[in-house]
PyMOL Python script that loads the backbone (N, CA, C, O; Angstrom):
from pymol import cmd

cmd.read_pdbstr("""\
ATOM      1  N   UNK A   1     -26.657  -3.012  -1.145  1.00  0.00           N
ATOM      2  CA  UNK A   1     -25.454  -2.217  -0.991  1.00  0.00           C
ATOM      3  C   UNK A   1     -25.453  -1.123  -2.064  1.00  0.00           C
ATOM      4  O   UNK A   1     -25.804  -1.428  -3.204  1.00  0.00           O
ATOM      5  N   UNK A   2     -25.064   0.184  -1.761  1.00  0.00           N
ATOM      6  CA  UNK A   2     -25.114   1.588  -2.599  1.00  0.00           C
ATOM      7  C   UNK A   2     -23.682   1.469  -3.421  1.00  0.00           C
ATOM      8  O   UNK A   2     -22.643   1.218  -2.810  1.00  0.00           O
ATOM      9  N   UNK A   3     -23.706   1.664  -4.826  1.00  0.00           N
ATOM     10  CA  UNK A   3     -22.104   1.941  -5.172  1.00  0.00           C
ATOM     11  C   UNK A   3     -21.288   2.988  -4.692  1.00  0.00           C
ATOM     12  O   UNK A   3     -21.586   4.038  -4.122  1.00  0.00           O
ATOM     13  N   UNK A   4     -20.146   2.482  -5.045  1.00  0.00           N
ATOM     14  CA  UNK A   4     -18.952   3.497  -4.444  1.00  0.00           C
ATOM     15  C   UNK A   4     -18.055   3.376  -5.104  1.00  0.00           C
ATOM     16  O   UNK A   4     -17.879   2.300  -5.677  1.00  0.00           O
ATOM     17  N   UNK A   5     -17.394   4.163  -5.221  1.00  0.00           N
ATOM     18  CA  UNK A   5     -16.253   4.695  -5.831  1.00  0.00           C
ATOM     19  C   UNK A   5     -15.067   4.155  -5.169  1.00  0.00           C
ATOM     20  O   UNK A   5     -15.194   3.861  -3.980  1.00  0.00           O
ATOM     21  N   UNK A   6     -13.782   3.951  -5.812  1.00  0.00           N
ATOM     22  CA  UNK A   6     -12.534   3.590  -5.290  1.00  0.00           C
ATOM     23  C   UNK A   6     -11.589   4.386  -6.238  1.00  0.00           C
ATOM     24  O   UNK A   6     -11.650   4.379  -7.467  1.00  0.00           O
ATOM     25  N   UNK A   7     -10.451   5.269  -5.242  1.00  0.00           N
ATOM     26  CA  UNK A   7      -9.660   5.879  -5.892  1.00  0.00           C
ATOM     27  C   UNK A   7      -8.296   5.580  -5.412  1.00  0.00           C
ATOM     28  O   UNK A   7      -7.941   5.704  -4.239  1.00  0.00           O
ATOM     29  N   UNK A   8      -7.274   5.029  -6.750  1.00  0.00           N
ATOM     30  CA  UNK A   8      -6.480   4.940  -6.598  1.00  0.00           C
ATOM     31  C   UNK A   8      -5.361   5.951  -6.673  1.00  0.00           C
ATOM     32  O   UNK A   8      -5.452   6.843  -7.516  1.00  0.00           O
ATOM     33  N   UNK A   9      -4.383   5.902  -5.923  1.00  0.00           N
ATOM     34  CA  UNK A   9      -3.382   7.304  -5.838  1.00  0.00           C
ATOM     35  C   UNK A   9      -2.340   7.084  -6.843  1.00  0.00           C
ATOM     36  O   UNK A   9      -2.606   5.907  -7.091  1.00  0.00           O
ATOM     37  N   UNK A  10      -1.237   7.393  -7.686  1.00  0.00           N
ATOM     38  CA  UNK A  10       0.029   6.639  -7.821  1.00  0.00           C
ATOM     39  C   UNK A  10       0.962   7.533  -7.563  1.00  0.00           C
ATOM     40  O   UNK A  10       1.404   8.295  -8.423  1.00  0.00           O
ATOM     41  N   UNK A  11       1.357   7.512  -6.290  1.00  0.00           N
ATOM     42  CA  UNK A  11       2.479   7.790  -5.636  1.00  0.00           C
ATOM     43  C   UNK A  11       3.754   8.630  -6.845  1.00  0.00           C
ATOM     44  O   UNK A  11       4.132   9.785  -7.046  1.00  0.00           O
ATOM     45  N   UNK A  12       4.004   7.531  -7.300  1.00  0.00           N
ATOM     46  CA  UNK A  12       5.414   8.118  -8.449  1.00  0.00           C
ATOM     47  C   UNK A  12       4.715   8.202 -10.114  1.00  0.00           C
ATOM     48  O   UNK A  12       5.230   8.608 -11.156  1.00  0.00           O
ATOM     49  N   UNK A  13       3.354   7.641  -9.845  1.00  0.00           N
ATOM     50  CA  UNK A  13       3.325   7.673 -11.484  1.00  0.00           C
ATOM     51  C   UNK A  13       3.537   6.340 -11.982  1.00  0.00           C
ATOM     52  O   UNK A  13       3.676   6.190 -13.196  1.00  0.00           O
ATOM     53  N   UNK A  14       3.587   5.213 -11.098  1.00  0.00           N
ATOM     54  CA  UNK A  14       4.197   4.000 -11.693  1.00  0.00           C
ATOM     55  C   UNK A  14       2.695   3.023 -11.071  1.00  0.00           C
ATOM     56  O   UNK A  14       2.396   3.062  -9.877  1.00  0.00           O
ATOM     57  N   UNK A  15       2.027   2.344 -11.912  1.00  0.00           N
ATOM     58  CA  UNK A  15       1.690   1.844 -11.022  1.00  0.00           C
ATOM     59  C   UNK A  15       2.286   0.484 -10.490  1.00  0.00           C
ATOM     60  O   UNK A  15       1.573  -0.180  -9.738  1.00  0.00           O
ATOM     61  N   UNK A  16       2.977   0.229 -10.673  1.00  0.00           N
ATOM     62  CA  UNK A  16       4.031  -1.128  -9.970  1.00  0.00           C
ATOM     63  C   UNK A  16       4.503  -0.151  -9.060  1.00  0.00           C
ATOM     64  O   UNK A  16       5.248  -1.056  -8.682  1.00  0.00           O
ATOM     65  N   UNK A  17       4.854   0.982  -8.207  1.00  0.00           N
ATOM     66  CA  UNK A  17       5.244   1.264  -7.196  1.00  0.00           C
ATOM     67  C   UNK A  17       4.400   1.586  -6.136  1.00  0.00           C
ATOM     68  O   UNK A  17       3.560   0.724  -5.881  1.00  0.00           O
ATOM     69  N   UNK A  18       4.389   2.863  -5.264  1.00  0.00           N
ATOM     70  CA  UNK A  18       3.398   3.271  -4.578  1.00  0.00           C
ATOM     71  C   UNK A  18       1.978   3.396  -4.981  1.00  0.00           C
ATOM     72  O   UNK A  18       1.501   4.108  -5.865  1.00  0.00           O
ATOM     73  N   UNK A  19       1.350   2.516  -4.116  1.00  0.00           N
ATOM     74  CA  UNK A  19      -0.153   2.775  -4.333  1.00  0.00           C
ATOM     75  C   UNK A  19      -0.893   3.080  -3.431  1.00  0.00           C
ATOM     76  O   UNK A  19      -0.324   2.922  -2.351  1.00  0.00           O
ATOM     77  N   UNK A  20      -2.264   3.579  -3.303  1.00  0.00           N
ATOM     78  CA  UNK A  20      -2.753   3.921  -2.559  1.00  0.00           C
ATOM     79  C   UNK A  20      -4.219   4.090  -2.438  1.00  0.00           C
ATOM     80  O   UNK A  20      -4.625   5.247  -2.330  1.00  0.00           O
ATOM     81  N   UNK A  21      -5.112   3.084  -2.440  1.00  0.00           N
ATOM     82  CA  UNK A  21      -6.354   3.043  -2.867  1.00  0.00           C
ATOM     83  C   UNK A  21      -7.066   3.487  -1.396  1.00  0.00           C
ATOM     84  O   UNK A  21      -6.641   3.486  -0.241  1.00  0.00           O
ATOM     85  N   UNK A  22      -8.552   3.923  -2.097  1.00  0.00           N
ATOM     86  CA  UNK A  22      -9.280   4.914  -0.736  1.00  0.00           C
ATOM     87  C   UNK A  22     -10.825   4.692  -1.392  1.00  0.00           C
ATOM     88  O   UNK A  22     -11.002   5.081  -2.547  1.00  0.00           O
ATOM     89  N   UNK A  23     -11.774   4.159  -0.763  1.00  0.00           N
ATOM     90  CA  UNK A  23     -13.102   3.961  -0.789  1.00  0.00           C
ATOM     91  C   UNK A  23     -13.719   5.717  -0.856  1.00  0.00           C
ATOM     92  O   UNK A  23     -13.648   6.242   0.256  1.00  0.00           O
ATOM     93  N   UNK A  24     -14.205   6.512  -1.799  1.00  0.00           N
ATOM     94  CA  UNK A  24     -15.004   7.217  -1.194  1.00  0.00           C
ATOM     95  C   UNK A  24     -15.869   7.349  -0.105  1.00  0.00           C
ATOM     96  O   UNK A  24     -16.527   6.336   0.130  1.00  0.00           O
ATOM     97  N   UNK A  25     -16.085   8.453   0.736  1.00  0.00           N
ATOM     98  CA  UNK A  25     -17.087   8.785   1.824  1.00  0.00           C
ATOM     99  C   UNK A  25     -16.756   7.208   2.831  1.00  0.00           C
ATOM    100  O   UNK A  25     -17.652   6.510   3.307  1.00  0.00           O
ATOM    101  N   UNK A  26     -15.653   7.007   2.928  1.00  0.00           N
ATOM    102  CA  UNK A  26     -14.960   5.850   4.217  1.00  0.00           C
ATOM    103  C   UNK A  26     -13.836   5.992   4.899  1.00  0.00           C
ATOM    104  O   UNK A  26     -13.257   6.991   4.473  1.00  0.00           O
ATOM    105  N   UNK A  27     -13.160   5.404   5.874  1.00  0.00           N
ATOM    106  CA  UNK A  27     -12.516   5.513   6.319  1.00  0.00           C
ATOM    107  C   UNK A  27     -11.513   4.554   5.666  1.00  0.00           C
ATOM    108  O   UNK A  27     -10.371   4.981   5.499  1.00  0.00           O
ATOM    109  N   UNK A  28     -11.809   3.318   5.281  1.00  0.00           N
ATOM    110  CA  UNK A  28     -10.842   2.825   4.420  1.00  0.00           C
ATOM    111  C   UNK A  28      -9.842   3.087   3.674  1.00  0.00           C
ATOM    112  O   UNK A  28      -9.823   3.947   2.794  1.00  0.00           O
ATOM    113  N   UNK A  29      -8.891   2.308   4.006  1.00  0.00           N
ATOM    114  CA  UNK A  29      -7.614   2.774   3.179  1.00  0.00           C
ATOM    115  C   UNK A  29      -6.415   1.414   3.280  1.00  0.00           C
ATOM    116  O   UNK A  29      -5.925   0.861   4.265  1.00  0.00           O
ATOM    117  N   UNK A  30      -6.163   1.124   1.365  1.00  0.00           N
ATOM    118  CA  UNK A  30      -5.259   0.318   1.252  1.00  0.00           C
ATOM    119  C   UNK A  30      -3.866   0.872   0.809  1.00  0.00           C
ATOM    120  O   UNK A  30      -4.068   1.635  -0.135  1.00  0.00           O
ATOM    121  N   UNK A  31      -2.426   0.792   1.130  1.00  0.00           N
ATOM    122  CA  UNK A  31      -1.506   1.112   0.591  1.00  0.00           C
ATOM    123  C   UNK A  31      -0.803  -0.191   0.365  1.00  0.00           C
ATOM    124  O   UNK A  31      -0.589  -0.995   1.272  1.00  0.00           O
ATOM    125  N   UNK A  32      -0.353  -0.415  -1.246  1.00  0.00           N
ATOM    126  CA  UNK A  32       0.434  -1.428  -1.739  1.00  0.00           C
ATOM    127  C   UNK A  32       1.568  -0.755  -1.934  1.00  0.00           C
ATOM    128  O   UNK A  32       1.603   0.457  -2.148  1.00  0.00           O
ATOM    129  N   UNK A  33       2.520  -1.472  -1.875  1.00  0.00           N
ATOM    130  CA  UNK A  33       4.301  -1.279  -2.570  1.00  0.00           C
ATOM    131  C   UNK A  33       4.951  -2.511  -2.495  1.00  0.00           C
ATOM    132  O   UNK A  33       4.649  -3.520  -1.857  1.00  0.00           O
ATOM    133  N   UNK A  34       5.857  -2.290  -3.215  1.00  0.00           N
ATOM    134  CA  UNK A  34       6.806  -3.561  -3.205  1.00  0.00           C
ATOM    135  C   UNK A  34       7.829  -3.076  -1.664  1.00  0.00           C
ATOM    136  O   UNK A  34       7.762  -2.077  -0.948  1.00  0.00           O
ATOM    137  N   UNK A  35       8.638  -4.174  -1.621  1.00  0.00           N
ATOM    138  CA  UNK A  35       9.421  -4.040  -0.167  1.00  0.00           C
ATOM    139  C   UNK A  35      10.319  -2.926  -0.100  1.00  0.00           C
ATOM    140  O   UNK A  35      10.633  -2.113   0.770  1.00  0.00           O
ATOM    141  N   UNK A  36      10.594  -3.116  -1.137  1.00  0.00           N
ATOM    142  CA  UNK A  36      12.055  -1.759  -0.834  1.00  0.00           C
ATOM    143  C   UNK A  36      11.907  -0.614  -0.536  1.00  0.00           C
ATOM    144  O   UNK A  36      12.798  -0.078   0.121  1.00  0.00           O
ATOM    145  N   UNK A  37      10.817   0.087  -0.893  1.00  0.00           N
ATOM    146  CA  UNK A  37      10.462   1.134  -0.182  1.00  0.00           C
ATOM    147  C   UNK A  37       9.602   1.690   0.921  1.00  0.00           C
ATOM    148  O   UNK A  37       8.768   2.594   0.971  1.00  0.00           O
ATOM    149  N   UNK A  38      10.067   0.883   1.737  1.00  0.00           N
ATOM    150  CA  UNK A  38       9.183   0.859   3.296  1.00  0.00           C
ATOM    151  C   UNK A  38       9.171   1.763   3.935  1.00  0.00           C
ATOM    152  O   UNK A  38       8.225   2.245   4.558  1.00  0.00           O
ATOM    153  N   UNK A  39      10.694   2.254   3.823  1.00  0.00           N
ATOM    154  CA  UNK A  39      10.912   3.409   4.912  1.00  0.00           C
ATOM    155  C   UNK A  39      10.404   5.010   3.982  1.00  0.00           C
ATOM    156  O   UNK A  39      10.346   6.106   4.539  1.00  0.00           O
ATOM    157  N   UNK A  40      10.195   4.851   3.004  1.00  0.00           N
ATOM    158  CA  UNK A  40       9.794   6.029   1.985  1.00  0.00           C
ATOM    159  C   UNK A  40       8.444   5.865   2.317  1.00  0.00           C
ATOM    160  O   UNK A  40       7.914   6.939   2.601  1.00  0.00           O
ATOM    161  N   UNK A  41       7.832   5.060   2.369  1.00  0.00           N
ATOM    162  CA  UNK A  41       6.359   5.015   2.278  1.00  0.00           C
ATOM    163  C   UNK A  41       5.657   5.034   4.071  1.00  0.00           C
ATOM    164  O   UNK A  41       4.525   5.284   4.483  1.00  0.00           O
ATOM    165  N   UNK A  42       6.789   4.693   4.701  1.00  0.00           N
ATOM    166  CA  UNK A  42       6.329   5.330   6.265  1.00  0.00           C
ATOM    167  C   UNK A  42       7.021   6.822   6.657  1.00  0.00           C
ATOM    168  O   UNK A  42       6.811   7.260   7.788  1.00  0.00           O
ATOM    169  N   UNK A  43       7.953   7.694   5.591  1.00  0.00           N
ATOM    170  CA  UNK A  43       7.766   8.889   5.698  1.00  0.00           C
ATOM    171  C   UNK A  43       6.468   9.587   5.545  1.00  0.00           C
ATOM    172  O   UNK A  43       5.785  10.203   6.364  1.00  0.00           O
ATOM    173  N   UNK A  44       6.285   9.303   4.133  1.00  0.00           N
ATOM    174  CA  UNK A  44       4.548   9.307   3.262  1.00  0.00           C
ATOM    175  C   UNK A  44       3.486   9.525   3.342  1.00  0.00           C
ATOM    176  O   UNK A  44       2.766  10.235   2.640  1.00  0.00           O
ATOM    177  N   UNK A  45       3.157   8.590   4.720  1.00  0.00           N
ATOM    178  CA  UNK A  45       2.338   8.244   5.163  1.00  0.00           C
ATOM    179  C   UNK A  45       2.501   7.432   6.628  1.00  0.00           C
ATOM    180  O   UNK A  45       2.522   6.219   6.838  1.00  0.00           O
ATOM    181  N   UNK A  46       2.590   8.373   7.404  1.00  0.00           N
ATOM    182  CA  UNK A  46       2.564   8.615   9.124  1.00  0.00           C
ATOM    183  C   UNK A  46       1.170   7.356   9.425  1.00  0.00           C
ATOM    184  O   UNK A  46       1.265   6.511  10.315  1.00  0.00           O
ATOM    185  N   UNK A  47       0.366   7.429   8.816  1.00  0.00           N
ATOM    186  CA  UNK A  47      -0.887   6.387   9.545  1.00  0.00           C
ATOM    187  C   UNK A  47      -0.370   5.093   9.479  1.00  0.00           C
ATOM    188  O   UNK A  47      -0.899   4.133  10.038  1.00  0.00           O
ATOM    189  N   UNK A  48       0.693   5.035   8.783  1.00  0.00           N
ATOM    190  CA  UNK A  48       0.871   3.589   8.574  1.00  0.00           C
ATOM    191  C   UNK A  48       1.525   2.757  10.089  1.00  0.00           C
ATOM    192  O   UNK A  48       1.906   1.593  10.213  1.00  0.00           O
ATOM    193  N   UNK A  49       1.471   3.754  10.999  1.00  0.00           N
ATOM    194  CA  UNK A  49       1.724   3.730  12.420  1.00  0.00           C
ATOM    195  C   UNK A  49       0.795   2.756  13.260  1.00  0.00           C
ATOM    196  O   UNK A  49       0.957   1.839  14.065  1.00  0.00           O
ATOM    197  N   UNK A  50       0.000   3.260  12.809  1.00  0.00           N
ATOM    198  CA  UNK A  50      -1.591   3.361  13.434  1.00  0.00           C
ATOM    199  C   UNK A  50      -1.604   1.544  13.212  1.00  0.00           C
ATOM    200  O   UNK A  50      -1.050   0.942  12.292  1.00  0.00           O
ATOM    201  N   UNK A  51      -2.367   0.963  14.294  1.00  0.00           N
ATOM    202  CA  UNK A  51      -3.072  -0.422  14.301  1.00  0.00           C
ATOM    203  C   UNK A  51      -4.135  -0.600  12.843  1.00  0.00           C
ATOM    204  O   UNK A  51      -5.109   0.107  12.583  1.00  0.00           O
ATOM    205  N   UNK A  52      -3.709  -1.523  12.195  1.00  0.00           N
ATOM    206  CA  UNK A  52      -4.097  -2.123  11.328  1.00  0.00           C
ATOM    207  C   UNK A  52      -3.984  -3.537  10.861  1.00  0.00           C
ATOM    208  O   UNK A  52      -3.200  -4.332  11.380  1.00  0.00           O
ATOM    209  N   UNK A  53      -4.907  -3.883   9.717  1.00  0.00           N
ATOM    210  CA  UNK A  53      -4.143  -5.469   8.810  1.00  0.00           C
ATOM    211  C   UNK A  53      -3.219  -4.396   7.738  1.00  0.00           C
ATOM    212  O   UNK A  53      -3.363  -3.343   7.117  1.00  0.00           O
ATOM    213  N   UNK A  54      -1.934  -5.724   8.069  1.00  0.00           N
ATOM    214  CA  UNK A  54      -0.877  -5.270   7.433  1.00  0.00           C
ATOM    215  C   UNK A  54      -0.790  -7.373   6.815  1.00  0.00           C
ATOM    216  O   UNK A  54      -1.071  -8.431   7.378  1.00  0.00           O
ATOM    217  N   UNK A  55      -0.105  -6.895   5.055  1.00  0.00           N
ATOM    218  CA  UNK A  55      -0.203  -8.411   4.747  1.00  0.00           C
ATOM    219  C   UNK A  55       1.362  -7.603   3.953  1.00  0.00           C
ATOM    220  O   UNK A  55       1.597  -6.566   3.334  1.00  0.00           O
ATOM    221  N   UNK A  56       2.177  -8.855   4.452  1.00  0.00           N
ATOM    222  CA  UNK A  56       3.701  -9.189   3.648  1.00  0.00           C
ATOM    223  C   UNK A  56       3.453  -9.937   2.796  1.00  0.00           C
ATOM    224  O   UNK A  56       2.681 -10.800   3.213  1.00  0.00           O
ATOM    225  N   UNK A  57       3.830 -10.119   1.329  1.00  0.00           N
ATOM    226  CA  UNK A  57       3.969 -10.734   0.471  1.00  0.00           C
ATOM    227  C   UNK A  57       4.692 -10.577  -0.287  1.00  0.00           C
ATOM    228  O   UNK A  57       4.773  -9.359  -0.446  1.00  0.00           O
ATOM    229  N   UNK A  58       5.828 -11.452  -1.411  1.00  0.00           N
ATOM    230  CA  UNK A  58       6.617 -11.463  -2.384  1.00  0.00           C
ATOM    231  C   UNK A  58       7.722 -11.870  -1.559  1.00  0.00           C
ATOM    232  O   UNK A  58       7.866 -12.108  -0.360  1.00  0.00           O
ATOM    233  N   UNK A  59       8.615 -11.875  -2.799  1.00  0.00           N
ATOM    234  CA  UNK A  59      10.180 -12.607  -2.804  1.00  0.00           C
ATOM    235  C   UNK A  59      10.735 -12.121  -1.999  1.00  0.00           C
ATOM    236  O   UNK A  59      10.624 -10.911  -1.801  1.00  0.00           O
ATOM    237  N   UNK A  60      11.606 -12.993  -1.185  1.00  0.00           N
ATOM    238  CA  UNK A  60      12.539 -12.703   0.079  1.00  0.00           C
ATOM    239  C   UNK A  60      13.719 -12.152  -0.730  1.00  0.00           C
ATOM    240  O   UNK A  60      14.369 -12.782  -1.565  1.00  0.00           O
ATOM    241  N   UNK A  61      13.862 -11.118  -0.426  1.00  0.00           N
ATOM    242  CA  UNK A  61      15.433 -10.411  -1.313  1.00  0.00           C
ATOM    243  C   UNK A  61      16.930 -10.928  -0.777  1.00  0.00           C
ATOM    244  O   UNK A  61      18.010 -10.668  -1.307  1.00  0.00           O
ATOM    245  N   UNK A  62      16.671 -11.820   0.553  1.00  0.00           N
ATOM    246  CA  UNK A  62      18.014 -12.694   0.796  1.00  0.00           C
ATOM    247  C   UNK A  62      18.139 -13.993  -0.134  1.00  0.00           C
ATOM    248  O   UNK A  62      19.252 -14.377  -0.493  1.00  0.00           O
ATOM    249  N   UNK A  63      16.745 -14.782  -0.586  1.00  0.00           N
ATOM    250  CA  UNK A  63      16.688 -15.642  -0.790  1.00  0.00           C
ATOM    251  C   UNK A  63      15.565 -15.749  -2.190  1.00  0.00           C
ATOM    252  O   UNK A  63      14.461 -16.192  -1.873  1.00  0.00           O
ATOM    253  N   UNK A  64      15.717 -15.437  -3.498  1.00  0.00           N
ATOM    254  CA  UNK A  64      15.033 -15.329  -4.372  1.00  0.00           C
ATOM    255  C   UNK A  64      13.817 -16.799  -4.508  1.00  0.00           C
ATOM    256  O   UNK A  64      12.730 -16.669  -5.072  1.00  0.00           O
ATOM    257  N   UNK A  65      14.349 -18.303  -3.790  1.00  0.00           N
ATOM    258  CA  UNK A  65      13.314 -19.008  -4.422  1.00  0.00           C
ATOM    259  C   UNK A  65      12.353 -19.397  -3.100  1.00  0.00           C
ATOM    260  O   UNK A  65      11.594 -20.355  -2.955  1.00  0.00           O
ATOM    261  N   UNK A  66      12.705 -18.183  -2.104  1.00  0.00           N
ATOM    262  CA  UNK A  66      11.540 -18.472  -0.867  1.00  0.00           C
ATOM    263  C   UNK A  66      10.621 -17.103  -0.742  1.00  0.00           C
ATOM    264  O   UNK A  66      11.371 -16.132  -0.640  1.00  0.00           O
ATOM    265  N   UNK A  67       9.151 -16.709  -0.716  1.00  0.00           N
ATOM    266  CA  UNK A  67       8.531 -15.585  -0.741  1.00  0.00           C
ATOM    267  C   UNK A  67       8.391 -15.938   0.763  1.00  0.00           C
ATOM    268  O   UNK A  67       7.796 -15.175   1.524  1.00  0.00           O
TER     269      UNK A  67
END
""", "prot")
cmd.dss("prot")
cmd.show_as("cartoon", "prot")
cmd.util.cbc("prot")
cmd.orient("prot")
């Protein structure tokens, strides 16, 4: 396997918020965030439309001791 590069984006400057990692010379592409900003991050980023793996994880904000 050839190395490659991975570039991460930071959205706000935070990295605990928007992220956005991208494999050089691929089509790959990961976007992390925490929940609350879902609907900001599907303004953002329109592909997030598109068929993909999508993984939910973290604390249920109705219910702090169930993720």
């Amino acid at each position: 396997m050839k190395p490659r590069s991975i570039n991460i984006f930071l959205l706000d400057g935070d990295p605990n918020g928007i992220r956005v990692a991208q494999i050089s010379m691929s089509t790959i592409q990961a976007i992390a965030f925490p929940r609350n900003p879902l609907r900001r991050v599907r303004e953002a980023f329109p592909e997030i439309e598109r068929p993909g793996v999508y993984i939910l994880i973290g604390a249920d904000e109705d219910a702090q001791d169930r993720e």
